[in-house]
C-alpha positions as CSV (number, residue, x, y, z in Angstrom):
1,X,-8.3,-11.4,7.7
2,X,-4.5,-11.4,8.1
3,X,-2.0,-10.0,9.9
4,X,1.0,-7.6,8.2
5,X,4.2,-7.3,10.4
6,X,5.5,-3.6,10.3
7,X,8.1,-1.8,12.1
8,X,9.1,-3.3,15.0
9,X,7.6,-6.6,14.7
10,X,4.1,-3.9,15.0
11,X,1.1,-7.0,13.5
12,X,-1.2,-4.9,11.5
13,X,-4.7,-7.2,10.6
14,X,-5.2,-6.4,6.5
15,X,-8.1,-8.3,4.6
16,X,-7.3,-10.2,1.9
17,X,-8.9,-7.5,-0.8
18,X,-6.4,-5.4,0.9
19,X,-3.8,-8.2,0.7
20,X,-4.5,-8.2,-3.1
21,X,-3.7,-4.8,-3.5
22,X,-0.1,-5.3,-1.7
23,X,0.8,-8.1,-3.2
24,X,0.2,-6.3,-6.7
25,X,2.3,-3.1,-5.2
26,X,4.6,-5.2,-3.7
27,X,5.1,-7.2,-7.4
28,X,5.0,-3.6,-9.5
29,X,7.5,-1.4,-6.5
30,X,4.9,1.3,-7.4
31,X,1.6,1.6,-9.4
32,X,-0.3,4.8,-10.7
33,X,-3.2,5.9,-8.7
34,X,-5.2,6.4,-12.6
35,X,-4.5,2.5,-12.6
36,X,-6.4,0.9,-9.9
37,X,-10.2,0.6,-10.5
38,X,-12.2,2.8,-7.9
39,X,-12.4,0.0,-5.4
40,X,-8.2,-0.6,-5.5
41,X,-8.3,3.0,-4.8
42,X,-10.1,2.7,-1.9
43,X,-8.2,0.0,-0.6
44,X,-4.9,1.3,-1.1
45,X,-5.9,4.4,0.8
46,X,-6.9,2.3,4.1
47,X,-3.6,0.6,3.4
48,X,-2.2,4.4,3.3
49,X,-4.0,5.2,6.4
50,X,-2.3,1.6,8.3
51,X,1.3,3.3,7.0
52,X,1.6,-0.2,5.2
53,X,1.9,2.0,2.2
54,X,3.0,5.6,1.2
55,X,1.0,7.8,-1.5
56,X,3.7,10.4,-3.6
57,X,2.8,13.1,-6.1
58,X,5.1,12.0,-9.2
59,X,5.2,14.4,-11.7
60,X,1.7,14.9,-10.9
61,X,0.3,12.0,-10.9
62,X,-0.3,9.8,-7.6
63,X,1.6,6.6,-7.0
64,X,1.3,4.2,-4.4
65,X,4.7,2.5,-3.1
66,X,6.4,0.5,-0.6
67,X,7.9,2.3,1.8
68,X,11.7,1.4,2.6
69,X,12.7,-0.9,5.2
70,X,15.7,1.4,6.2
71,X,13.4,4.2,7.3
72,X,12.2,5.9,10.3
């Protein structure tokens, strides 16, 4: 278990599968749903659900990104 700081210094605790998937967002800026196995998938969505993450429809296919820094 580790902790992710978010907006306004906000620690959110992450495991480290879901830390994998970050990192490999994080290293990519975004990466296409149809690419992550069906556990990635699953963990990306819980990272969704922490608003560590965004999901976006891109030319309809879902992509998982990192949201910006500069937004609300």
């Amino acid at each position: 278990m580790r902790f992710i700081e978010i907006l306004n210094k906000l620690q959110i605790p992450i495991t480290n599968e879901e830390q994998c998937v970050l990192e490999r967002i994080q290293d990519k800026g975004t990466v296409n749903k149809r690419d992550l196995t069906e556990r990635e998938q699953y963990l990306a969505t819980q990272l969704v659900n922490k608003s560590i993450i965004i999901r976006k429809k891109h030319h309809g296919n879902i992509i998982y990104e990192k949201p910006n820094s500069t937004s609300c």
